[in-house]
C-alpha positions in Angstrom: -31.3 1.6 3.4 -30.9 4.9 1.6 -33.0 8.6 0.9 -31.4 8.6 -2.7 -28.0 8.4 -4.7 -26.7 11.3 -3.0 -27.6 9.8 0.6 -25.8 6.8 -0.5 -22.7 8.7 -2.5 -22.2 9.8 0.9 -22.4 7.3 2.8 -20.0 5.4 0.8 -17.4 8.3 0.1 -16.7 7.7 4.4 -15.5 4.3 3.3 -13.3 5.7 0.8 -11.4 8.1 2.6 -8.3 6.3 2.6 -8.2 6.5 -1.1 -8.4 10.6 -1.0 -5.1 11.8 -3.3 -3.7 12.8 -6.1 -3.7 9.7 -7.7 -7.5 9.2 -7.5 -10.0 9.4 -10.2 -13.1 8.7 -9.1 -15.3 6.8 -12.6 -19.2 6.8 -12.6 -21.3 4.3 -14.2 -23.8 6.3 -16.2 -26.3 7.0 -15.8 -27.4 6.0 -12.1 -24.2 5.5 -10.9 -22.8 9.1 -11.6 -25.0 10.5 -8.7 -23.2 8.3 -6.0 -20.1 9.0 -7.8 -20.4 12.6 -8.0 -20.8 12.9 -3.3 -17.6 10.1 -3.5 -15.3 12.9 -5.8 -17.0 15.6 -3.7 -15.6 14.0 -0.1 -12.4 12.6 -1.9 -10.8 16.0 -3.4 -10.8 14.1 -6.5 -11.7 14.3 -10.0 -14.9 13.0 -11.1 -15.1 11.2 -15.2 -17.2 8.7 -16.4 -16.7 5.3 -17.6 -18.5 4.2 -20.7 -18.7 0.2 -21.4 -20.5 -1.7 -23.8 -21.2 -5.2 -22.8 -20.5 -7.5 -25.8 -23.5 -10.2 -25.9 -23.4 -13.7 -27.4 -25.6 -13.6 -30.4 -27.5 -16.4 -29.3 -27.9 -15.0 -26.2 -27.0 -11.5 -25.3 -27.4 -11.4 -21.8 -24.5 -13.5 -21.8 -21.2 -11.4 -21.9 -18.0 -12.7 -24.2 -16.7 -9.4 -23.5 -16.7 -5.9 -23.2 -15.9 -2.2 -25.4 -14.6 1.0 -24.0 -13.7 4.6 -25.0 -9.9 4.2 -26.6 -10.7 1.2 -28.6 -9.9 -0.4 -25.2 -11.7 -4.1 -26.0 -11.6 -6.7 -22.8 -12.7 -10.6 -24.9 -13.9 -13.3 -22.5 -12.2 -16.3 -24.1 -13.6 -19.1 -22.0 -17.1 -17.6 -23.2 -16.3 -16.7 -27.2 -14.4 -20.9 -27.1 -17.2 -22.4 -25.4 -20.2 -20.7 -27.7 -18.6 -20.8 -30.9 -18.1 -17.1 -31.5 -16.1 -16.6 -34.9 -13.8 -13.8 -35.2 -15.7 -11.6 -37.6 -18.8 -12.1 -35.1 -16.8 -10.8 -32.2 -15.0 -7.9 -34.6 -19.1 -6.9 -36.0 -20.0 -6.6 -32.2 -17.6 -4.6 -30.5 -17.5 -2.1 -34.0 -21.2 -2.2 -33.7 -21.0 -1.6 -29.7 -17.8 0.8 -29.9 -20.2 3.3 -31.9 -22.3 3.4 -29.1 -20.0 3.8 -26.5 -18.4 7.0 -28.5 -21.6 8.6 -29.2 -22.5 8.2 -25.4 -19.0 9.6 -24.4 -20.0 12.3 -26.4 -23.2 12.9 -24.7 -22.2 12.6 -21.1 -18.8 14.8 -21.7 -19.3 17.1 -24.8 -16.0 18.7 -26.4 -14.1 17.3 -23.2 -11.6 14.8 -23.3 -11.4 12.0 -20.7 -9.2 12.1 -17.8 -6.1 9.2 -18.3 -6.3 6.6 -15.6 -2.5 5.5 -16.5 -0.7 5.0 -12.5 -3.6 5.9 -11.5 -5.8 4.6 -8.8 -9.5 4.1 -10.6 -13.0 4.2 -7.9 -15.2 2.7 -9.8 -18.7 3.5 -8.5 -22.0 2.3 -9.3 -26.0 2.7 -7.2 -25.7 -0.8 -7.1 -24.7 -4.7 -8.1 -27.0 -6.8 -9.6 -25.7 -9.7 -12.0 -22.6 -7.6 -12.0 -21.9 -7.8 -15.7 -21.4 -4.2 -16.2 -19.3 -2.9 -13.3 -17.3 -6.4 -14.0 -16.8 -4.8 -17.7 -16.1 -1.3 -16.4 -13.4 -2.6 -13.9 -12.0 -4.4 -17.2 -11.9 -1.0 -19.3 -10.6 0.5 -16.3 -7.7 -1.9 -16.1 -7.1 -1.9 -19.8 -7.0 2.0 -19.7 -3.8 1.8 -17.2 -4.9 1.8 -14.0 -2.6 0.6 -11.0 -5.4 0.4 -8.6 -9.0 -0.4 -9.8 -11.7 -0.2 -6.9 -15.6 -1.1 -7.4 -17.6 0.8 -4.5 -21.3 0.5 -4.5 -23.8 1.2 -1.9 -25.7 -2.4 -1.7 -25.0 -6.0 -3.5 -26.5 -9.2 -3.3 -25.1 -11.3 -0.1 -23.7 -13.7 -2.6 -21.9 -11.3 -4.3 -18.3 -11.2 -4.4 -16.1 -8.9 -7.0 -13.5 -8.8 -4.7 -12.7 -12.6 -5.9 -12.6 -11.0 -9.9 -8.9 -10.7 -11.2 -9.8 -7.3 -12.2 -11.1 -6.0 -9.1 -8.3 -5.3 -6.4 -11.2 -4.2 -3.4 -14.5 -4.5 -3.6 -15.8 -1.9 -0.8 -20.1 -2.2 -0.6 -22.3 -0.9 2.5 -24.8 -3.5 2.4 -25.1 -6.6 1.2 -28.8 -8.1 2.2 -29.9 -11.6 2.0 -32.5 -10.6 0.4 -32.2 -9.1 -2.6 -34.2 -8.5 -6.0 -33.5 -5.2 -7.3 -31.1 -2.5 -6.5 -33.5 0.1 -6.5 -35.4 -1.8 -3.7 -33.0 -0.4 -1.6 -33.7 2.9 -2.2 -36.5 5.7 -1.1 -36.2 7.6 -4.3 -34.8 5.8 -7.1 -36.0 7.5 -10.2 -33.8 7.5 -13.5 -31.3 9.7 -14.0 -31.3 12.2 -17.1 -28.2 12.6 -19.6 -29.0 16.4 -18.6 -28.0 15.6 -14.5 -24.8 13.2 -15.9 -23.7 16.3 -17.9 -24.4 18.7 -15.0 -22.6 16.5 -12.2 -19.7 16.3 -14.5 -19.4 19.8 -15.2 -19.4 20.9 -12.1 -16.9 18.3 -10.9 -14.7 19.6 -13.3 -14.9 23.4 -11.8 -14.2 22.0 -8.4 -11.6 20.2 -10.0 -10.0 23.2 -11.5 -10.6 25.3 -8.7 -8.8 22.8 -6.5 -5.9 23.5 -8.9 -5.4 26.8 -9.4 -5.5 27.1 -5.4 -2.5 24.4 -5.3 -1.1 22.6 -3.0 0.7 23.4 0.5 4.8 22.9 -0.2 6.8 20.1 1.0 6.8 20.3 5.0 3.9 22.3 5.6 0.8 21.2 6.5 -2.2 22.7 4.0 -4.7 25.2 6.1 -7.2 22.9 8.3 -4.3 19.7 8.3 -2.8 18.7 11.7 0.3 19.6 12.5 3.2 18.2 14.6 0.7 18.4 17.3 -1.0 15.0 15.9 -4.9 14.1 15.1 -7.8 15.8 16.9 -9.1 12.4 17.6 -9.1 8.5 17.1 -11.2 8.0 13.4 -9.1 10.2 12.1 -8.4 11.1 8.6 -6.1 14.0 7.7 -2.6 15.3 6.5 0.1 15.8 9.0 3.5 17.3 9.1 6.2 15.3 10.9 9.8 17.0 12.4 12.4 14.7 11.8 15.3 16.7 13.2 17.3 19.4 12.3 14.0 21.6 11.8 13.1 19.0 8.6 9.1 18.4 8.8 7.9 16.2 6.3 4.2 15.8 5.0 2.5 12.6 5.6 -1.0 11.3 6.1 -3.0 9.8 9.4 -5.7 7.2 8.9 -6.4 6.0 12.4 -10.3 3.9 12.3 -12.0 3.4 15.4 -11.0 1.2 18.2 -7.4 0.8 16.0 -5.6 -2.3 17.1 -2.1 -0.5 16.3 -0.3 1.6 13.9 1.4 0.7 10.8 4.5 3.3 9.5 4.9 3.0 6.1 8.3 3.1 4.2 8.2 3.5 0.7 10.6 2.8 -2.1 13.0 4.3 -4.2 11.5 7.1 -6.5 7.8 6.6 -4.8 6.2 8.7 -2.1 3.6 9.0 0.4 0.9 9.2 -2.4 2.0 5.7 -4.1 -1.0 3.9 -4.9 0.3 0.2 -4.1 1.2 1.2 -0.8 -2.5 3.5 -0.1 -4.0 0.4 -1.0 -2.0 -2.1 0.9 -3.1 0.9 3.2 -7.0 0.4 2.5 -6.8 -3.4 3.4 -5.1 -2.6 7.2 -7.4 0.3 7.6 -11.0 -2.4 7.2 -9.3 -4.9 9.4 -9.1 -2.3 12.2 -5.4 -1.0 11.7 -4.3 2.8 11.6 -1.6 3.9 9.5 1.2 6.7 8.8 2.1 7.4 5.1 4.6 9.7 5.1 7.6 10.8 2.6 11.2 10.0 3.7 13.0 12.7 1.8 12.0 16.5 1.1 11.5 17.6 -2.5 15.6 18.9 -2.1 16.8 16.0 -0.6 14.7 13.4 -3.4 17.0 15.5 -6.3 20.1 13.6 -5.0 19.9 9.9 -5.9 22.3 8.9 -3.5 19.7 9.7 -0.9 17.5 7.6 -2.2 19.6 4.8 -1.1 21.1 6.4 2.0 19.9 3.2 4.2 20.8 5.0 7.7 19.6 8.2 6.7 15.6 6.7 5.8 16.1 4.1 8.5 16.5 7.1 11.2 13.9 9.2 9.2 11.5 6.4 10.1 12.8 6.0 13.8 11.9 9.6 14.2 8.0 9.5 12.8 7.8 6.2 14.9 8.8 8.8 17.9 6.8 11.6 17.2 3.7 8.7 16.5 4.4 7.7 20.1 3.6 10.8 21.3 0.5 11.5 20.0 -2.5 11.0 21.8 -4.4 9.2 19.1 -1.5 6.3 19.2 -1.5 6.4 23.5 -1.0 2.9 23.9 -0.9 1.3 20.5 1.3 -1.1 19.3 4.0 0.3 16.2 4.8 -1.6 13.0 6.5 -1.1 10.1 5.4 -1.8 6.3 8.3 -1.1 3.9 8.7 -1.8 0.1 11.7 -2.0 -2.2 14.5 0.6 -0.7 12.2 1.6 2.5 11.8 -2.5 3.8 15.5 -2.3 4.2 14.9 1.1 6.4 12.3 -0.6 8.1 14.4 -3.3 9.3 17.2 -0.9 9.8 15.0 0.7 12.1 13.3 -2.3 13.7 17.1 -3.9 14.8 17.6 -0.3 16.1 14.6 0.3 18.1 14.1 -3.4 19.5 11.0 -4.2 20.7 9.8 -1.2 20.5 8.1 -2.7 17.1 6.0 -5.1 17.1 6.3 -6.4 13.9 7.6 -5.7 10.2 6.6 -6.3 6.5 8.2 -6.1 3.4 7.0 -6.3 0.2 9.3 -6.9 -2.7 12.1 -5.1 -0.2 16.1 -5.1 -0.5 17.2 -7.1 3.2 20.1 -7.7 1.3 20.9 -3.4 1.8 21.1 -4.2 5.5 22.3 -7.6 5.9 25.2 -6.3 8.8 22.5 -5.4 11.5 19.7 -8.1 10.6 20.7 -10.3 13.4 19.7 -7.9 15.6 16.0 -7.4 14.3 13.6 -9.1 17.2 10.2 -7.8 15.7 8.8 -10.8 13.8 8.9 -10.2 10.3 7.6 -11.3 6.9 9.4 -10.9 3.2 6.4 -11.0 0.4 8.4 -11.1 -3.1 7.0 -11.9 -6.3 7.1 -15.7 -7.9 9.2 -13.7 -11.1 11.0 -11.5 -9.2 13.7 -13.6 -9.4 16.8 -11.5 -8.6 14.7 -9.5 -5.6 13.9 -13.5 -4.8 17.4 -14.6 -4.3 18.1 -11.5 -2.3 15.6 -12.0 0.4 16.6 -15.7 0.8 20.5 -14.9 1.3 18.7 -12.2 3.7 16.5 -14.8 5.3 19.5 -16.5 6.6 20.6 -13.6 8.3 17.5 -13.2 10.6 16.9 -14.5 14.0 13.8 -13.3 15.1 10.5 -14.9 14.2 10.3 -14.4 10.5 8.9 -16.3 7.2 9.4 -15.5 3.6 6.2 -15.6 1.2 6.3 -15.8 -2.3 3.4 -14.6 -4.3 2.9 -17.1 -8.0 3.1 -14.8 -10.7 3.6 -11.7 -9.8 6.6 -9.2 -10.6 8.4 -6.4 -8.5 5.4 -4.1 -8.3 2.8 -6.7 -8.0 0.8 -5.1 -11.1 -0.6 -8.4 -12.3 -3.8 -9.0 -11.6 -4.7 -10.4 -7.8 -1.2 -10.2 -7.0 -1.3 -6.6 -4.8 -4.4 -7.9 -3.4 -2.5 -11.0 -1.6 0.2 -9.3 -0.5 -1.9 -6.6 1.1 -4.1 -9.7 2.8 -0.7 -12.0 3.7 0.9 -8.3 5.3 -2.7 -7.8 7.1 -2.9 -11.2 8.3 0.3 -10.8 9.9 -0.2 -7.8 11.5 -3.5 -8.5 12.7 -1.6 -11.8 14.6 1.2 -10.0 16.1 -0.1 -6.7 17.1 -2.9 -8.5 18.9 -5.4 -9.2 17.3 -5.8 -12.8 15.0 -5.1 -13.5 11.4 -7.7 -14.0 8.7 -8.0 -16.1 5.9 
């Protein structure tokens, strides 16, 4: 299926394109899973690190995990596991001191006199050559988690059919290439699979991180100007597309966003996000992800300059976002990568109540509307005249935010249904909880913009 780790880093970095930001840190598995990592960081614009676990083995029988030790102390204990075997305390304690020494001496090694980059808000691709039992990238996505990350990603070239991460609490996507019937080894797979040197980790890192500097000290292209190569109001060179935008929203305000249009799209998804977020927020990019692998484009775009985000009371200027958003969904329509395509609108906290705003303004010119733990209740007096059908996803303990989209429920007439998600809170950072809302919003999406719903 593959030359070598680079053919395959590649290959999978194309996948992953959705995920290019600067909210990305892209975390190899040493050793062979730094190679594939290494072509993902080089496609993505995004800083490459490595993430060193230590899988913590019942004594009796260590292939068997009860847990896991990262760099930071960061310890993740399989209770089920240390319960059900009898593992004492001071056994677990012995292990992970005895395992943490490892891991720091081979943090060391792979990153010498170099800190490691902080995955706190961060979205964390966790890559690997391959999935076998699964026992260390399961660990890794643990550490990851542990370590702060918002979003945590495993991406590996080839799996076993059976194989499914994306059903682990710690794993919000599970993106593989292949996953054959057939399967022994991961190397199998491979042409040349040799073993990869501490020397190459070391090198791949280092040179990551003078990309990654480089990439720093050239900056970034201001608020409403597209960076050199980006598209501008003119839209994407063609469908597939991947790239930064700028969008006029009247009174010569452009505002940077992001086009992520797959082949064959089956419509367009604007997104609105909340109060004190942006285009780069990395719940929305991956509620994003989840649209864009069932065949959905989508517009991320910011709703305020950098001038206009330093008043607060724009933040909540309902008619001001609401027509920002009415103006992308215009200059969307005019761009020949969206000739034709249905328009809908996903919309969180402050930017669901623009999205509705702008649904009841535009009629059914949108096709349908999500919001995810969004304020209805900020546009109660024109919700009558929303026709697009619409779902409300709040959190089971986002009780207040709860009470708000019921009153606002009542208030609708078009199709609509409100979904409640057990367990989760107003940003959906528990575990799994992000993950089913971005599979209830693609689900309805996927049914009314023409295609059908998944389960």
């Amino acid at each position: 299926m593959f030359r070598d780790r680079r053919d395959a880093g590649r290959r999978l970095a194309q996948r992953l394109l959705q995920y290019r930001g600067p909210d990305t840190v892209v975390l190899g598995l040493p050793r062979g899973g730094v190679p594939v990592a290494a072509e993902v960081a080089d496609t993505l614009a995004a800083p490459l690190d490595v993430i060193v676990v230590r899988k913590l083995g019942v004594p009796q029988q260590p292939e068997l995990a009860m847990g896991a030790v990262g760099e930071g102390n960061v310890i993740v204990v399989n209770d089920r596991i240390v319960r059900d075997m009898g593992v004492s305390k001071a056994v677990l304690a012995a292990a992970a001191d005895r395992e943490r020494q490892v891991v720091e001496e081979r943090a060391r090694r792979f990153r010498p006199g170099q800190p490691r980059l902080s995955l706190v808000g961060k979205t964390a691709l966790v890559v690997d050559d391959g999935l076998a039992t699964g026992s260390t990238a399961r660990a890794a996505c643990s550490v990851a988690r542990a370590a702060g990350a918002s979003v945590v990603v495993l991406a590996v070239p080839v799996a076993p059919a059976d194989a499914a991460p994306a059903d682990w609490p710690q794993v919000d996507e599970f993106v593989c290439l292949q996953q054959p019937y057939r399967f022994n080894a991961v190397g199998e797979f491979y042409d040349h699979f040799g073993q990869t040197s501490d020397d190459e980790v070391v090198a791949l890192l280092e040179r990551a991180a003078v990309n990654t500097a480089a990439r720093t000290t050239a900056g970034r292209a201001p608020p409403g100007r597209a960076a050199e190569g980006d598209v501008g109001s003119g839209g994407a060179a063609h469908s597939g597309a991947d790239q930064d935008v700028v969008i006029p929203v009247g009174d010569d305000t452009v505002l940077p966003g992001h086009v992520t249009l797959p082949p064959d799209s089956l419509g367009v998804v604007l997104f609105a996000h909340g109060s004190g977020s942006s285009r780069t927020s990395p719940r929305n990019r991956y509620v994003a992800s989840v649209l864009h692998n069932a065949g959905l484009g989508t517009v991320l775009f910011d709703l305020l300059t950098t001038a206009e985000e330093s008043r607060r009371s724009n933040v909540f200027d309902i008619d001001l976002l609401s027509a920002r958003l009415g103006a992308a969904s215009d200059w969307a329509a005019r761009q020949p990568w969206a000739a034709g395509l249905p328009i809908a609108y996903f919309g969180a906290s402050t930017g669901a109540a623009a999205a509705l705003a702008a649904a009841a303004a535009r009629g059914e010119g949108v096709s349908a509307v999500v919001s995810r733990g969004g304020r209805p209740d900020l546009t109660i007096p024109v919700l009558h005249r929303v026709t697009s059908p619409t779902l409300l996803i709040v959190g089971g303990h986002d009780e207040a935010v709860l009470e708000l989209n019921r009153e606002a429920q009542r208030h609708l007439q078009c199709e609509n249904k409100l979904a409640v998600v057990p367990g989760a809170t107003h940003l959906f950072e528990e575990p799994g909880t992000l993950n089913e809302a971005a599979r209830l919003a693609r689900d309805w999406f996927l049914t009314h913009l023409g295609g059908t719903g998944v389960s």
